[in-house]
C-alpha positions in Angstrom: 0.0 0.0 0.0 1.3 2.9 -1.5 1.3 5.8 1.5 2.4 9.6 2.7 2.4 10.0 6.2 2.7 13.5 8.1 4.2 14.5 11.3 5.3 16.6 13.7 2.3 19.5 13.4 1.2 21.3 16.5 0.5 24.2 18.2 2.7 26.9 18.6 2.9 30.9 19.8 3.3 33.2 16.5 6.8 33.9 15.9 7.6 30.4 16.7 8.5 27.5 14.5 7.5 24.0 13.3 8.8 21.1 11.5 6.7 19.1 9.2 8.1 15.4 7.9 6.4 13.4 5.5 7.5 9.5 5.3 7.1 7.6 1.9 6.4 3.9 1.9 5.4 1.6 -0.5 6.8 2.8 -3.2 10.3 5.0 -4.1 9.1 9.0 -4.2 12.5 9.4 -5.7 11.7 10.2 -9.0 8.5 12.2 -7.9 8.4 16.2 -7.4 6.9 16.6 -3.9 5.0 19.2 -2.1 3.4 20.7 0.8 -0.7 22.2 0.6 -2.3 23.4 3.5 -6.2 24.1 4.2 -7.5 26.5 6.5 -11.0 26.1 7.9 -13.6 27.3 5.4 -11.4 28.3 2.8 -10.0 26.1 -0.2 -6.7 23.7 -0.1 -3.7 26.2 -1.4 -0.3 25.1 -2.7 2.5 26.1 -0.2 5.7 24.6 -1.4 7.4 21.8 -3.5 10.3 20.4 -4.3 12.1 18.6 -7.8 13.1 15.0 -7.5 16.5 16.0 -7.5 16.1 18.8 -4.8 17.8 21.1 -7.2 14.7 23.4 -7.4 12.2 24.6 -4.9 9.1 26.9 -5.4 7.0 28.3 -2.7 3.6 30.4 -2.3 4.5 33.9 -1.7 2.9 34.1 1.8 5.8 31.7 2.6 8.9 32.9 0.8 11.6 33.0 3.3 9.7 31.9 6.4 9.4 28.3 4.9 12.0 26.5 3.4 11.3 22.6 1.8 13.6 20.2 1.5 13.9 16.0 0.7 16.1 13.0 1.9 15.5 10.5 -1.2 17.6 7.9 0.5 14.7 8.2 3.5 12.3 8.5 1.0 11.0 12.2 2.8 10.2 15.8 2.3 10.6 18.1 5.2 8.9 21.5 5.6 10.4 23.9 8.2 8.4 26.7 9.2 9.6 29.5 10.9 8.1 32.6 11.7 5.0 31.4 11.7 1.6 33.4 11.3 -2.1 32.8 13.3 -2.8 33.0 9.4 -0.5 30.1 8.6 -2.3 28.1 11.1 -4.4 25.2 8.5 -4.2 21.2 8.1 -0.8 20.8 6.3 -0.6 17.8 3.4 2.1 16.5 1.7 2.1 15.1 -1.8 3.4 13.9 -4.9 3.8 14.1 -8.8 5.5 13.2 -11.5 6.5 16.9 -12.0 6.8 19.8 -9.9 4.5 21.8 -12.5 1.6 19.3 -12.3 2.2 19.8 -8.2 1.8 23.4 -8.3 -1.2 23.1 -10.3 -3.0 21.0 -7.1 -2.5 17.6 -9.6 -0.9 15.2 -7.4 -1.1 11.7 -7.3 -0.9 10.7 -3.6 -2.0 12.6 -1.2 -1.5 12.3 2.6 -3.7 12.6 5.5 -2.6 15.3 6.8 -1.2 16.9 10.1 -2.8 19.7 12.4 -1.1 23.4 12.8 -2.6 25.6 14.8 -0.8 29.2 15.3 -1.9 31.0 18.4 -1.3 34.5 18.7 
């Protein structure tokens, strides 16, 4: 069973900072682009971040840019999101993912999804 699993979400004072892991298993994400969305309550599921196969690019949402920073371990077969600086508006469910391109990611077309981890920013 092909599967992304979150971690590490929480609650945390604004200001402060988080890090999200997502695990791979089943199946090699090496050859995958891979990505971070979040949802907020009420409001539709937004791209945040993502990452080539190789590493050798990143692209983030630009109520991120240089407060998050994504990066992969393709021998652990994981994405990491750190988050610092964070926003009550950053708080949201957080999901990784994963395509077969980094431009089909950014356009909300993955093809695994995971469940998704809580982050709650309290001000």
């Amino acid at each position: 069973q092909v599967q992304l699993v979150e971690s590490g979400g929480g609650l945390v004072q604004a200001g402060g900072s988080l890090r999200l892991s997502c695990a791979g298993s089943g199946r090699t994400f090496s050859s995958d682009a891979m990505g971070w969305f979040r949802q907020a309550p009420g409001k539709e599921r937004e791209f945040v971040a993502a990452i080539t196969y190789t590493g050798s690019s990143t692209y983030y949402a630009d109520s991120v840019k240089g407060r998050f920073a994504i990066s992969r371990d393709n021998a652990q077969n994981t994405v990491i999101l750190q988050m610092n600086s964070l926003k009550p508006e950053d708080t949201a469910v957080y999901y990784c993912a994963a395509a077969t391109s980094s431009s089909r990611l950014r356009k909300d077309q993955a093809d695994y999804w995971g469940q998704g981890t809580q982050v709650t920013v309290s001000s």
